[in-house]
N, C-alpha and C positions, 0 to 999 in steps of 0.2 A: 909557340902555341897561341891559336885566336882567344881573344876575351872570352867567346862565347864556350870556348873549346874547352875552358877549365872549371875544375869541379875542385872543391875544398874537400876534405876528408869531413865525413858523416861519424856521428858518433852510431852507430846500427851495426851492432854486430862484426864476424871477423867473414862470415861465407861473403864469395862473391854476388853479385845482383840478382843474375840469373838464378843461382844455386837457393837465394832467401827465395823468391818467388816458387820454385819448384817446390822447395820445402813446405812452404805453407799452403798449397794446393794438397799436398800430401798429407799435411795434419788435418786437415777441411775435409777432406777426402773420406780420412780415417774416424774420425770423430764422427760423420752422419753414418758411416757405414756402420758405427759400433752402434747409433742410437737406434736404424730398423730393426738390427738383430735382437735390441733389446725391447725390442717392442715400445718406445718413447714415441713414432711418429703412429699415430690413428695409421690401420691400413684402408680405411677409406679415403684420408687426402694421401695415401701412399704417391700417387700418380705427380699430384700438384706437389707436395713437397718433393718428391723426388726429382724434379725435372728445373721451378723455379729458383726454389728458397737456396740450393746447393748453387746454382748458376749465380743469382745475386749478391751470393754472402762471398764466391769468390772472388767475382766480378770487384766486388767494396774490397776484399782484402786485396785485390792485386792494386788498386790504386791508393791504398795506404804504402805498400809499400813503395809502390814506384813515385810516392809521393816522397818517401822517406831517402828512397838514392837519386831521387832530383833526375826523374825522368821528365825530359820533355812530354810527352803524351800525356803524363799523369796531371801533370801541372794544366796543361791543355784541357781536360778532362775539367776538374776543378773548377777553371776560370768557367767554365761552359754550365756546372753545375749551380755556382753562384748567381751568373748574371740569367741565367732561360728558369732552374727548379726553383733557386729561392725566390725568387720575382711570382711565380706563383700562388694565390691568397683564394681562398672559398668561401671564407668567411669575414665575417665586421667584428671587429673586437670591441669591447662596450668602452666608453672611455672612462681612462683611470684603471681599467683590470690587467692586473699585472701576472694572471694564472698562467699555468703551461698547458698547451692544447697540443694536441697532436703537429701542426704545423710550424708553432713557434718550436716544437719540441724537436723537429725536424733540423732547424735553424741551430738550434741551440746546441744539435750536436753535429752539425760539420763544423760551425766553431770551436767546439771541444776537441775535435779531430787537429783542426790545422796549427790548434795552441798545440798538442801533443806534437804533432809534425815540428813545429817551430824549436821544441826544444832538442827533439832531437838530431836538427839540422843545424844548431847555433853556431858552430865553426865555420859552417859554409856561409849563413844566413848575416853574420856577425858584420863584416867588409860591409854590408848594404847599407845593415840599419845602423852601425857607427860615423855614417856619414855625417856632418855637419846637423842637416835638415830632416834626414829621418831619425836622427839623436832626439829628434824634439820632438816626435811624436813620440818617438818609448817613451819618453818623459812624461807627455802627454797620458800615454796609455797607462803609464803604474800611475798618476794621480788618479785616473779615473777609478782603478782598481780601489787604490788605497780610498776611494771617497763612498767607498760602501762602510765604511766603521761609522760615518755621521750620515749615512741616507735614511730620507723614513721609508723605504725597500728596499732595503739592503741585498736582500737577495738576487731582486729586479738588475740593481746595478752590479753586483760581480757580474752577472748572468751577459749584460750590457756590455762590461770592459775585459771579457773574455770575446766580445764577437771581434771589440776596437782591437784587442791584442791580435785575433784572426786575423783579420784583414791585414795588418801589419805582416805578419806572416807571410799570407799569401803574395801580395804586393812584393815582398823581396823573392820569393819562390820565381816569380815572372819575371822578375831582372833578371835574377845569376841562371835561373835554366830554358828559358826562351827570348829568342831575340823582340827585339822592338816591335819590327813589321810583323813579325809572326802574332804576339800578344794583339795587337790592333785589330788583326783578321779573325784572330778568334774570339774577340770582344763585338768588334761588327757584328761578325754573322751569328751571333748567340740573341744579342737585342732583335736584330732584325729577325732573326725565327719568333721569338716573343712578340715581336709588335705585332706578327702577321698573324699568327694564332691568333691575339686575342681580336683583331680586325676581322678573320674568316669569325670569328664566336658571336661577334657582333651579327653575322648572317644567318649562322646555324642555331645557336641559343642564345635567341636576345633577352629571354628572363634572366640569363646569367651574366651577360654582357652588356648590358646598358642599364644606368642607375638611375631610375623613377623621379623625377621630380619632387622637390621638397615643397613643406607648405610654403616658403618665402620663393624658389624657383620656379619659372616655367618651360624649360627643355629639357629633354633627356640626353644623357651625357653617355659616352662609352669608356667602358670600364677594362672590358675586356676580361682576364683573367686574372688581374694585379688585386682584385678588391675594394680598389676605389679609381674613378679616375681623374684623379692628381698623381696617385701612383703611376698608372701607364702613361699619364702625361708627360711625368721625372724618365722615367723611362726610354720615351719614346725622344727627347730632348737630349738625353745622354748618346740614344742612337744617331740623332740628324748631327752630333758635335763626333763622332767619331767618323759619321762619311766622311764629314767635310777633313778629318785628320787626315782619314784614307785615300781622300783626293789628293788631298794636298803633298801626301808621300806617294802620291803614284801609285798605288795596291790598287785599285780601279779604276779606271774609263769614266770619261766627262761623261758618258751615255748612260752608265749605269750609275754616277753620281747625280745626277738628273731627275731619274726616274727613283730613286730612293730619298729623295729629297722632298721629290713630290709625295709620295707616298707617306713620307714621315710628319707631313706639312697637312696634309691631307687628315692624319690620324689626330694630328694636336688639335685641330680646330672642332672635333667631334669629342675631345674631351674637356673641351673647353678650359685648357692649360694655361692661362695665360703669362704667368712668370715663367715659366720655365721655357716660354717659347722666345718670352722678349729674350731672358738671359741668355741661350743659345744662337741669337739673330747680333746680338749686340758684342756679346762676344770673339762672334767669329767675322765683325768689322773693326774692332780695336786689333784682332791680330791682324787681319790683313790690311788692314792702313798704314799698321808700324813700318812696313819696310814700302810703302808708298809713296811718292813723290807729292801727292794730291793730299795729302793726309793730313793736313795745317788748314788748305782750305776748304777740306770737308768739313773737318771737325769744327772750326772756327763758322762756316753756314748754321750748321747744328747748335752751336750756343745762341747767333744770332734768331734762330728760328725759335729757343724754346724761351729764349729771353723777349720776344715779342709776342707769344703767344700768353705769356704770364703777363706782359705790358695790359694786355687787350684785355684780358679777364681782372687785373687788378683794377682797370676804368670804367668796368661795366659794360663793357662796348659790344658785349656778346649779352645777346637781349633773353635768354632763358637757359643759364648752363645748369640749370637743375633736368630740363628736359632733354638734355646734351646729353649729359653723365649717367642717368635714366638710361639711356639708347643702347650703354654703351655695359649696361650691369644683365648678369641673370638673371635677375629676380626682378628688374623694371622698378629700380626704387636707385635713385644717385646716391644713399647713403651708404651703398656697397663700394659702390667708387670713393669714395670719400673718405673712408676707412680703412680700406684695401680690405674688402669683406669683412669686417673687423680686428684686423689686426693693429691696427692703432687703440685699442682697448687694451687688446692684449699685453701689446710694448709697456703700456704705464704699469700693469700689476707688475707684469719682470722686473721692472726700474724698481716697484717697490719694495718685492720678495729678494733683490738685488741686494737693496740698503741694508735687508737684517741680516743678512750673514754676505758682509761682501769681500771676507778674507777667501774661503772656501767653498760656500755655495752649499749646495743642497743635497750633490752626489749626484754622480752621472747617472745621466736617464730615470731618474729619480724623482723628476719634479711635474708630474704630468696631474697627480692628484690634487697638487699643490697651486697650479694653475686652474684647473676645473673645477674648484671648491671655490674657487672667486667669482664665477659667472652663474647666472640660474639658467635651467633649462630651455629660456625663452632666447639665447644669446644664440645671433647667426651664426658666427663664427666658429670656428673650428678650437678648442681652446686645449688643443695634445701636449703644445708645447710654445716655447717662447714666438714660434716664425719669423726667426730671425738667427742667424748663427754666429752674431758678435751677443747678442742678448741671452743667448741661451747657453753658449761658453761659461758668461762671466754666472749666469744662474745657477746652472751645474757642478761650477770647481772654485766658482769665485777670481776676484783678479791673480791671487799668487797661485792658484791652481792651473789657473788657463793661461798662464803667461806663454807656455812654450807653445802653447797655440796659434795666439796673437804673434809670436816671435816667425811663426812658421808662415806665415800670412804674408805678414810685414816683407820677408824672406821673398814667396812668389810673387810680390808688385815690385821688390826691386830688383830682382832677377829678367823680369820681361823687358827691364832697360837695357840692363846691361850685359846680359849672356841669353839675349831671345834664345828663344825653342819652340817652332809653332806647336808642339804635341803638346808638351809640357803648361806652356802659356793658356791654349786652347782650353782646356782643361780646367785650371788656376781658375783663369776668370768664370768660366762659367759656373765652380764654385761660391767664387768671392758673390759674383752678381745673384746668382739665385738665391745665395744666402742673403742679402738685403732684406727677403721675404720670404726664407723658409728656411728651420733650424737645419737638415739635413744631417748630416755624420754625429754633431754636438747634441745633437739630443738622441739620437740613437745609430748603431750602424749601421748602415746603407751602403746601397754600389758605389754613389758618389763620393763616399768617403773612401774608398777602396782603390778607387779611380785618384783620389787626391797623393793619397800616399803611394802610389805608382806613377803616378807624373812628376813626381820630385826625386823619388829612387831611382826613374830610367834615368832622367838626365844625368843626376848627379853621378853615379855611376858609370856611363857614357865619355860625361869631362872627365873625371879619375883618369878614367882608361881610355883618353881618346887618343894616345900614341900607340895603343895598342894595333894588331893587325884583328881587319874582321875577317869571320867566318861565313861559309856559304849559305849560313841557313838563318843568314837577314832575308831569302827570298820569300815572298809571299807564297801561300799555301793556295795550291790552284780552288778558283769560285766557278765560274761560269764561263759560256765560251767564247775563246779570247778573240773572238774578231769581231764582237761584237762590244765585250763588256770588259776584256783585259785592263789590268793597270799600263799606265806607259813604262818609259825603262826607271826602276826604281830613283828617287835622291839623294844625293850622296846627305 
């Protein structure tokens, strides 16, 4: 029997799969048919509820369940729902408001969903997340839980380490019921439909798609559909690191890795992303130089070049770098550079709100008031959170809190040594590096955290079972037409 081929026994029930799903069309069925007759549905929306509300509500129950017998589609379904619907924002939320609106609410319960799914799948789910490295984030994830008893939002943070425990979930749902290549395709083409909406919205509704200049700014920036853009920036930087995955395994053509490259390259410089794009460029040069022969004396140019250019600037030898760094900010003032928008303000309150409680920290996702109460209205900077995801770890749970974090970290820089993975690595880093300069998954859930903990699940699980035999359905899921845009023949 293939790795892929095997299913753990589910705790759901004794019917077969088919038989649950038939059943529960049937109670769905029965239940609106009893509410016409009873006169509960208006017979003026008689038409619209009749036709969508029944279509959606079974549409939702058939992929609970086939979430729950660990269907491939369903799980399919999901990843598509996470990375294209929730990525969708209409709104600016005020900073420091920790209320439910319709959208976060949205959020908050396919989380609730996949923690329900996760418990009822724990037998199957258990093999993934018992593994060495995803042990650490369970770990992770119940300190987060438990750090709601000391949050000043307690509520904010279950709410938080119920998405963290999701993702968790989800992430082993993509090991044990779809293969590798399969997950990569459907993670692809889910961002790349989101970049391209909100890139067409930038055309069709630029009131909704491009963000106005601030009084310190002078260009308009595209947002797209995400709400902000640094959002579709993260985004659109998660999508350009999975081409390059998808390239790199073969699931598409240099031609069509080319053109989505450009595309994706194209979209970041109109959102004016700029960590997210370095971390994505730098990234995917540290994997591909590891197994490079040139790869000593590229890297060894590269220190010489940044070590002389700090030579030049520590002599003065560059006759106006205020007008340099100027050039080179949005707002036409070097102190943006300087600061990294302000984030070197920010770093020192963290360090300090660090000091007072540096066993446990503040509670996960929990400290965003806590930060914003230390700056006045008049601060550039964005002040949500630490921007920083080793500072905002230790803010959040404190050092004995975040240890399995830091352990999990420590874990992906020495794994790139010594059991490379370009998916896995590719991934890692562009974690590790964007977090330099942005909290990411440690101050709240995000794709990237989703993505973290599936890069360390596929592989580890992969090595487990790499004497195993695989199954047919590591082939990629047909995109476009193959004599144009085809993968080559897959990698072993």
């Amino acid at each position: 029997m293939g790795l892929d081929q095997y299913r753990a026994p589910d705790t759901f029930g004794t019917l077969g799969r088919d038989q649950q799903i038939l059943a529960l069309i049937a109670v769905v069925t029965a239940l609106y048919a009893a509410a016409l007759a009873g006169g509960l549905i208006p017979p003026v929306h008689a038409a619209l509820f009749g036709f969508f509300v029944p279509l959606a509500g079974l549409a939702v129950m058939a992929l609970i369940l086939g979430l729950s017998v660990g269907r491939p589609w369903a799980v399919m379904t999901m990843l598509v729902v996470v990375f294209f619907g929730l990525s969708l924002s209409f709104r600016v939320r005020e900073l420091g408001a920790v209320g439910l609106d319709w959208q976060n609410g949205v959020k908050l319960g396919c989380w609730a969903l996949l923690c329900v799914i996760g418990v009822l799948r724990w037998r199957s789910l258990l093999p993934v997340l018992s593994l060495p490295i995803p042990a650490l984030f369970v770990a992770l994830g119940g300190m987060a839980l438990l750090s709601a008893t000391w949050s000043q939002t307690p509520t904010y943070t279950v709410a938080s380490a119920m998405g963290f425990i999701a993702y968790l979930a989800l992430a082993a749902m993509a090991v044990r019921d779809l293969t590798l290549d399969r997950t990569i395709s459907v993670i692809l083409w889910s961002l790349f439909a989101f970049v391209a909406v909100s890139a067409i919205g930038g055309v069709i509704t630029p009131e909704v798609s491009w963000m106005p200049p601030s009084v310190e700014e002078t260009e308009y920036r595209l947002q797209g559909y995400s709400g902000h853009p640094n959002g579709l920036g993260q985004i659109t930087g998660i999508f350009l690191a999975f081409a390059i995955i998808a390239e790199k395994r073969r699931l598409i053509g240099r031609i069509l890795f080319l053109a989505l490259l450009a595309f994706g390259v194209g979209v970041m410089i109109e959102t004016s992303s700029r960590t997210i794009l370095a971390a994505v460029l730098f990234a995917w040069l540290v994997v591909s130089l590891r197994r490079s022969r040139f790869a000593l004396p590229i890297l060894a140019s590269a220190m010489i070049l940044v070590c002389g250019a700090l030579l030049v600037a520590g002599l003065g030898m560059v006759s106006d770098l205020e007008t340099f760094f100027s050039g080179l900010s949005r707002t036409g003032s070097s102190h943006e550079i300087l600061t990294l928008t302000g984030r070197t303000d920010i770093w020192a309150v963290a360090v300090e709100k660090i000091a007072e409680k540096p066993l446990f920290g503040w509670g996960y996702n929990g400290t965003e008031a806590l930060i914003a109460n230390s700056f006045g209205e008049s601060f550039y900077g964005n002040p949500v959170n630490a921007h920083n995801t080793y500072l905002q770890l230790l803010l959040s749970l404190g050092m004995i809190g975040a240890a399995p974090g830091f352990f999990a970290m420590f874990a992906g820089v020495w794994l790139f040594f010594v059991r490379p993975d370009d998916t896995r690595d590719m991934i890692v880093a562009l974690y590790l590096l964007n977090g330099m300069a942005e909290a990411d998954g440690f101050a709240t859930p995000v794709m990237l955290l989703l993505l973290f903990f599936w890069a360390f699940m596929q592989e580890s699980w992969r090595f487990k079972n790499r004497n195993a035999p695989k199954s047919n359905l590591s082939r990629p899921l047909p995109t476009l037409p193959r004599a144009v845009f085809a993968g080559r023949k897959p990698a072993s």
